[in-house]
N, C-alpha and C positions, 0 to 999 in steps of 0.2 A: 764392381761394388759402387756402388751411390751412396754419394753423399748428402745430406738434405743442407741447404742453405743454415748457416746461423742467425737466426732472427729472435735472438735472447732482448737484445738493446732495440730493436726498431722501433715499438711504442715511444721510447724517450726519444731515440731521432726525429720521429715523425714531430713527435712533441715540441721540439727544441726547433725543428728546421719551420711551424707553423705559428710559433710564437716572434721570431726571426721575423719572418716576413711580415706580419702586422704589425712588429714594432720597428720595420724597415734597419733595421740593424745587419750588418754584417754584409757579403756579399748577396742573398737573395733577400736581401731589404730593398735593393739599388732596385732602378728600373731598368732596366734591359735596352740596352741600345743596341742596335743591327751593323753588323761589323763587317764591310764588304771585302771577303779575302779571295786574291784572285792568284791563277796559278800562272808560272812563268818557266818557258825553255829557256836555257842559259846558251849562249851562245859566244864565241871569242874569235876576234882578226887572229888568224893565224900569223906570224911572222917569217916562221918558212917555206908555205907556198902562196902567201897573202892572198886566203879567201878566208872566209868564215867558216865556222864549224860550230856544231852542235857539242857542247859537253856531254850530254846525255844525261842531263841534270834537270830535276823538274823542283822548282823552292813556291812557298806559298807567304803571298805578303799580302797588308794590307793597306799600304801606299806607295804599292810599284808603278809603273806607266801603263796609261791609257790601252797601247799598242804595243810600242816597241821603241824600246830609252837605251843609252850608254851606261853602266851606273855613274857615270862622273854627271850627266846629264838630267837623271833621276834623283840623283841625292847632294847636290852643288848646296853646299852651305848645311849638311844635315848630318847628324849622324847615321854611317851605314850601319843597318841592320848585322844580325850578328853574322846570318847565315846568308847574305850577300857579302859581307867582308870577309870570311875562311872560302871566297873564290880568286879573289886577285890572288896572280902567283903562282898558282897548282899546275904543279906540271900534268902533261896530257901527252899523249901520240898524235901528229898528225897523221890523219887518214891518208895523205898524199903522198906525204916523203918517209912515212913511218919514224921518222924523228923525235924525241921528245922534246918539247918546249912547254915554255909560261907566257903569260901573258900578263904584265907588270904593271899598264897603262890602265884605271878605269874606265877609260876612254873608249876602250878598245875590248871589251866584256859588255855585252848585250843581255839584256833582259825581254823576251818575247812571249807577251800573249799567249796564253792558251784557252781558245773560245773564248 
């Protein structure tokens, strides 16, 4: 069965969201600024077999580093972002020693470039 869209109110949205914008009021009054948001592998110094590891974690920020930063190195004097800071700490497997550990140090949690 289909259903047909409800488009009772559009006329007054359109109405509302056109009046808005000419009288710059509201959010699509503002002018639009280009927000360059880049995506980053998450990576952590292992403690158990001291290499690096991939989280398997991909986060999207809009002023992470260039390449590839620490977060202590990335955000030194800044508030971390929300979903950079729910990564210090999280326990993981090493791939190596099949171990579970964290990684406590933001020092030691990598943020890396993708393209």
């Amino acid at each position: 069965m289909a259903i047909p869209p409800n488009v009772k109110y559009e006329g007054k949205f359109l109405k509302a969201y056109r009046e808005a914008r000419e009288g710059k009021k509201g959010v699509v009054g503002t002018e639009q600024q280009e927000v360059n948001i880049a995506k980053y592998s998450v990576y952590f110094f292992c403690d158990e077999c001291c290499q690096a590891h991939p989280l398997g974690i991909t986060i999207e920020l809009n002023d992470g580093p260039p390449d590839q930063a620490s977060i202590r190195d990335t955000y030194t004097g800044r508030e971390l972002p929300p979903q950079v800071a729910t990564l210090i700490g999280n326990m993981t497997q090493c791939p190596n020693t099949r171990k579970m550990t964290s990684q406590e140090d933001n020092n030691q949690v990598f943020l890396v470039s993708i393209g």
